[in-house]
C-alpha positions as CSV (number, residue, x, y, z in Angstrom):
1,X,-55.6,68.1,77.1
2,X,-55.8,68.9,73.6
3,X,-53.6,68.5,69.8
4,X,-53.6,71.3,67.5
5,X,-52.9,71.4,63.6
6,X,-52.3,74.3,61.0
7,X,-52.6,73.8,57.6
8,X,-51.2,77.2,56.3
9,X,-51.8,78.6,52.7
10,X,-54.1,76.2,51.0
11,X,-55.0,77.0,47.7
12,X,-58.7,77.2,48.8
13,X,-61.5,79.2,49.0
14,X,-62.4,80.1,52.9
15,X,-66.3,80.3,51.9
16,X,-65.8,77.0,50.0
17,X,-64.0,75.4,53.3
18,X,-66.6,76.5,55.6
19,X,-69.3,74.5,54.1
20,X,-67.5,71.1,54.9
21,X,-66.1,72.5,58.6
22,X,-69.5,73.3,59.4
23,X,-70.4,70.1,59.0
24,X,-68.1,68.4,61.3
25,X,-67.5,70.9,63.6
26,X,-67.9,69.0,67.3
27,X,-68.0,65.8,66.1
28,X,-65.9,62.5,66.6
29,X,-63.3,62.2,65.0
30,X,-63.7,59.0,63.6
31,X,-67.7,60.1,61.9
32,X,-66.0,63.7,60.8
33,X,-63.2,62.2,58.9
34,X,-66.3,59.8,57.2
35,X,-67.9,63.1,56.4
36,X,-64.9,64.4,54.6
37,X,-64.1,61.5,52.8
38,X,-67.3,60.8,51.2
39,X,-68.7,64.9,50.6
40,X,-68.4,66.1,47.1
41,X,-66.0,69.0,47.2
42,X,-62.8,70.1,46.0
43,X,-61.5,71.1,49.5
44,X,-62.0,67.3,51.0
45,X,-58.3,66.8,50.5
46,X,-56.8,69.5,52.7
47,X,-59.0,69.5,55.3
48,X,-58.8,65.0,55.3
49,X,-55.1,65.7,55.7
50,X,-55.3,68.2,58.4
51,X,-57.6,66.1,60.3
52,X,-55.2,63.4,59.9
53,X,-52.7,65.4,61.2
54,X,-54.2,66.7,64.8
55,X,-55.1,63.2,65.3
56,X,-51.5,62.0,64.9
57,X,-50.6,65.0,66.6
58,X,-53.0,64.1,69.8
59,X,-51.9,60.3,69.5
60,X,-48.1,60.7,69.5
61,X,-47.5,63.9,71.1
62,X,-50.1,63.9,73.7
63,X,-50.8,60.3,74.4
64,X,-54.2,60.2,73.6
65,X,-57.1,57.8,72.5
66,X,-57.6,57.4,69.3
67,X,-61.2,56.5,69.7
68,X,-62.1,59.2,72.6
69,X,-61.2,62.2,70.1
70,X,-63.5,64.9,69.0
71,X,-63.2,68.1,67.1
72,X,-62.8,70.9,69.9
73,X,-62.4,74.0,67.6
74,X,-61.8,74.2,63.8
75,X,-62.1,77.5,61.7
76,X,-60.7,78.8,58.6
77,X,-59.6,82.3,57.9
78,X,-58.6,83.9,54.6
79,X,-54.7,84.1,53.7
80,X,-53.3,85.9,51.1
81,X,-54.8,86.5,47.9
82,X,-52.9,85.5,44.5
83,X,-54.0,88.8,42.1
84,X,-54.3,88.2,38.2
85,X,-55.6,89.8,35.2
86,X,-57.5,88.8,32.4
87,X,-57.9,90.2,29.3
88,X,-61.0,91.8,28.1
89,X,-62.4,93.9,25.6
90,X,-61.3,97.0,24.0
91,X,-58.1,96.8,26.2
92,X,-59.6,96.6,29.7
93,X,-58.7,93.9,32.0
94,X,-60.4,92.0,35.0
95,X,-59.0,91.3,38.2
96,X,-58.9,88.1,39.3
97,X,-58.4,87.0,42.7
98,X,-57.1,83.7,43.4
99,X,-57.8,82.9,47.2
100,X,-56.2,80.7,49.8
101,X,-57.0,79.9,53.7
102,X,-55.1,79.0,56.8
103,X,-56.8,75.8,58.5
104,X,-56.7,75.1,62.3
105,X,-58.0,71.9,64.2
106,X,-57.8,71.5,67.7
107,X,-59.1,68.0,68.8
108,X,-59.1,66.6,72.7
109,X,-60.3,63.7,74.6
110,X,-64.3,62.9,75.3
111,X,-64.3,63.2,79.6
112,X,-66.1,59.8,79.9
């Protein structure tokens, strides 16, 4: 059995939020959310509070141990891009592309 959580349209870079997934990607859930908490990036929060949520989700829904959970899947994927200008010289402009990401965890139970 497993517990799922979406965390859609974060205001986050997916190339930014796949540096910290990588790094707890199959791990317990207890040592992952120590990872997030304690790396130094700006997408910490989001992904904290989407962890949070499949393990409430897995708990309350599902029934589950707390202390059996580990990451079963977790990916990000690129949602849709805020576009800007700024202003540059001789009247030309730059595009600027402000990004966000939609964040999935699946956690389940170790079989031991």
């Amino acid at each position: 059995m497993e517990a799922k959580a979406y965390y859609r349209s974060v205001k986050m870079s997916p190339r930014k939020a796949k540096l910290v997934i990588d790094l707890i990607r199959g791990k317990q859930v207890g040592y992952a959310l120590g990872i997030v908490n304690n790396v130094e990036s700006t997408v910490k929060e989001p992904i904290g509070k989407c962890l949070n949520s499949a393990i409430a989700n897995a708990v309350n829904n599902n029934q589950m141990d707390a202390e059996k959970l580990y990451i079963k899947e977790i990916f990000v994927t690129p949602g849709q891009m805020l576009k800007r200008f700024r202003a540059r010289a001789k009247g030309s402009g730059n595009r600027i592309l402000k990004r966000t990401s939609h964040l999935t965890i699946v956690v389940a139970e170790l079989d031991k």
